[in-house]
N, C-alpha and C positions, 0 to 999 in steps of 0.2 A: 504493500500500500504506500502511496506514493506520499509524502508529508507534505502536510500545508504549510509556505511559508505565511510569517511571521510578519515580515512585511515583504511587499511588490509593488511590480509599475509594469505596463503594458503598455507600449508604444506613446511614450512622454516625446510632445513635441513645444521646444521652447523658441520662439525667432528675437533676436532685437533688432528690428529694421531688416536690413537683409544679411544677416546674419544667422546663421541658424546653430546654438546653441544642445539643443538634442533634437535628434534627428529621430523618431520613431524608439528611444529609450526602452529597454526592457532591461528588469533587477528583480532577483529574489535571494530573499535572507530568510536560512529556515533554521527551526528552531537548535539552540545550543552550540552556533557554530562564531567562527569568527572569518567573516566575509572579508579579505583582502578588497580594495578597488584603486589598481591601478592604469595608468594613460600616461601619453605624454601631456606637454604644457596645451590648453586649447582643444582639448580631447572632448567638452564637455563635461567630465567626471565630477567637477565641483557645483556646475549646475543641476546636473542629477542630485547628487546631497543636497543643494537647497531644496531642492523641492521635495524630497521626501522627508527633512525636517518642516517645510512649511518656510522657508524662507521665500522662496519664490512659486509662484503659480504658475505651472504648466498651461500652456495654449492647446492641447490636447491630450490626450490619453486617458490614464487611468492610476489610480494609488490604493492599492486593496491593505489592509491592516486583518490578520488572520482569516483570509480569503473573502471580505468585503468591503466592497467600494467605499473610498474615505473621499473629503475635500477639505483640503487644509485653506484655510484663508490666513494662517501667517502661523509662526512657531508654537505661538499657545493653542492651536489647535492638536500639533502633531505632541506636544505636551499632556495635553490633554489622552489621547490615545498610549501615553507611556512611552513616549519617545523621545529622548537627551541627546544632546551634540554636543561635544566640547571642539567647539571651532579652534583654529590654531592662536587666534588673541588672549585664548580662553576666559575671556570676558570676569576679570576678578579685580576688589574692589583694594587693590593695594593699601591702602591706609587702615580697611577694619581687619576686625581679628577672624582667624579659621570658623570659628562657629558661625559669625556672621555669614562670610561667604559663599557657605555650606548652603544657608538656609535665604541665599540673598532672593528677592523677588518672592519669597516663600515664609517671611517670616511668621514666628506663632508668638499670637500675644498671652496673653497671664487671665486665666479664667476669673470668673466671676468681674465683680466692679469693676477692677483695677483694669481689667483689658475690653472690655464694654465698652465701660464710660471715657477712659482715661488711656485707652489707647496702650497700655505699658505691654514691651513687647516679656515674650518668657525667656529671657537671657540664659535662665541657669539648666531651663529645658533643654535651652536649643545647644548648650557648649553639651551636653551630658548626652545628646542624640549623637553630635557630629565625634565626641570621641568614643562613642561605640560604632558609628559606621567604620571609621577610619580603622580601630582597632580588629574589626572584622573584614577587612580588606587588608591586611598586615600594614597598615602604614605605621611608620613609628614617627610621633611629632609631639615634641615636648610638651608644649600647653595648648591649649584650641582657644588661647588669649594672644598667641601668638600673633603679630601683624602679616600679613602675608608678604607685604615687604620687606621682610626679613629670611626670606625664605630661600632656598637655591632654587634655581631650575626644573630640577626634579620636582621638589613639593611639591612647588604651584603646580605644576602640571596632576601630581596626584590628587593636589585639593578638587582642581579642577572634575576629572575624572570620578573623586569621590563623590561629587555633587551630583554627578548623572546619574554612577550606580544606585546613590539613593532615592533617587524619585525616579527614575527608569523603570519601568513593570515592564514593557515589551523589547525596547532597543536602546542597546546608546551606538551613535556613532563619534568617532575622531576621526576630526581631520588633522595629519601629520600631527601625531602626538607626539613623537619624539624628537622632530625636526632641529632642532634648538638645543639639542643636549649633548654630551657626550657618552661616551660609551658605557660608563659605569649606570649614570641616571637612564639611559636609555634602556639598559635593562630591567631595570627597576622598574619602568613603567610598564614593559611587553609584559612583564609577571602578573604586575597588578590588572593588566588586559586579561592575563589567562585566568586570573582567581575570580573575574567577573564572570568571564564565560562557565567558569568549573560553578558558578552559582546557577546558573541556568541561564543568566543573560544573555543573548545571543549582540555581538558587537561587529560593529560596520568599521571597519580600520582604512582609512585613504592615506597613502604611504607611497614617496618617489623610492623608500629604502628598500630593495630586492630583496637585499641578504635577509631582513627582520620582516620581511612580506613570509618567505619560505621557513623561517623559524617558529613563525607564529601561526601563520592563517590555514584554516582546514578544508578555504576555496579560495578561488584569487580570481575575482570577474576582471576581467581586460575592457577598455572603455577606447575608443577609437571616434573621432569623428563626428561624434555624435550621441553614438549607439556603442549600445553592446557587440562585439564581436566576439568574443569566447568566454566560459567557463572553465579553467584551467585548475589541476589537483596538484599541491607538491608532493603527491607521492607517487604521479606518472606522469609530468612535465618537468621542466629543466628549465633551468631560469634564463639559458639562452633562449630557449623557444618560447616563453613569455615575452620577454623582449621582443621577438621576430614578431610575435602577434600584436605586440600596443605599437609596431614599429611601420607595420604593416608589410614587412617580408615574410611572415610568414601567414598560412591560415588554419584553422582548424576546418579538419574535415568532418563529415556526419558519428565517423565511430569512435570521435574523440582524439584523433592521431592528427601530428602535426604535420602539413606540408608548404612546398616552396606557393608561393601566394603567383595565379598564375595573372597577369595582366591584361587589364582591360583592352579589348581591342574592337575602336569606334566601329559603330554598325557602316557595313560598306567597304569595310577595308579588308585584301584578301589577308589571309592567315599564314 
């Protein structure tokens, strides 16, 4: 039996002006896995993530959320269905502390009067939530009074990260969550990716890094031009012939096997 993904898109078309952005888009993410998506610059691949977060709206197609039709009219929709991005700015409020940023856009205020009448948010809730997510994600981070601007690299990006896992119920995606780090931190975060996935989350990863695409991801969609052109496995593809395929020398055939990509040749021209 075949599994329903978790989330999809069926023929996503995006234009700006005469530009065309996705070209006939097709993605699916199914459950407990971790979707590689890679392309070259201009492939479309970033536009396809906005709009399956809800950043941008599609001029045609389709977005199914556990095999039914969805319509995002902006990120708090795709939020709403349990869907996180940690974009590569990862959007975090450098001056407050961990707990704040954990719980930013989301805060809980203090029951009764005090948070009715008087607005008072639940401070002691929200550090005592964010360092039990964090601790259940192995992050190790001294106080969750901590400033985030004090933090390396790595952190923020896990603060980041940890903010999805915890209001995520269906997906988180990153885009280039490592981009910016070095190699010690960059591990640290592909772990913290796999201990999200080993939760049942299923994570969308957009990544120019090869080597940490095949380390990590248990599919790797190739994004070309527009559209999708292949579903690629790292346990029966090779990272040259990924390349050949976002590069367009190479193509994937019907039984999954890689060949030389044969060339178009204009109608009327003999062969």
């Amino acid at each position: 039996m075949t599994e329903t993904p978790v989330l999809a898109a069926r023929g996503l078309v995006k234009r700006y002006g005469r530009v065309t952005a996705m070209d006939g888009a097709d993605f699916e993410l199914l459950p407990g896995e971790i979707l590689a998506v890679v392309g070259d610059n201009g492939a479309g691949k970033s536009t396809l993530i906005k709009a399956l977060s809800g950043a941008v709206i599609p001029d045609g197609g389709q977005i199914l959320v556990d095999g039914e039709p969805v319509r995002f009219h902006g990120p708090l929709d795709a939020r709403r269905h349990g869907i996180e991005t940690v974009y590569q700015t990862l959007a975090l409020a450098d001056a407050q502390d961990i707990a704040a940023n954990l719980f930013l856009g989301r805060e809980r205020r203090r029951g009764g009067l005090l948070g009715r009448v008087f607005r008072l948010l639940d401070s002691r809730g929200m550090r005592a939530e964010a360092e039990r997510v964090l601790d259940e994600l192995g992050i190790g981070i001294r106080s969750m009074q901590q400033p985030v601007e004090t933090l390396s690299g790595g952190q923020r990006q896990a603060v980041a990260v940890a903010r999805a896992a915890a209001f995520g119920t269906r997906v988180v995606i990153m885009d280039e969550p490592t981009a910016a780090l070095g190699v010690a931190e960059s591990a640290k975060v592909l772990d913290l990716i796999r201990r999200i996935r080993d939760r049942g989350l299923p994570v969308v990863l957009i990544s120019h890094n090869m080597p940490q695409v095949f380390d990590i991801a248990d599919r790797i969609h190739v994004h070309r031009l527009g559209r999708r052109v292949a579903v690629a496995s790292p346990r029966t593809h090779t990272m040259n012939e990924v390349v050949g395929l976002l590069t367009g020398a190479l193509r994937m055939a019907e039984d999954g096997t890689v060949e030389e990509a044969r060339p178009t040749v204009p109608a009327g021209t003999p062969e």
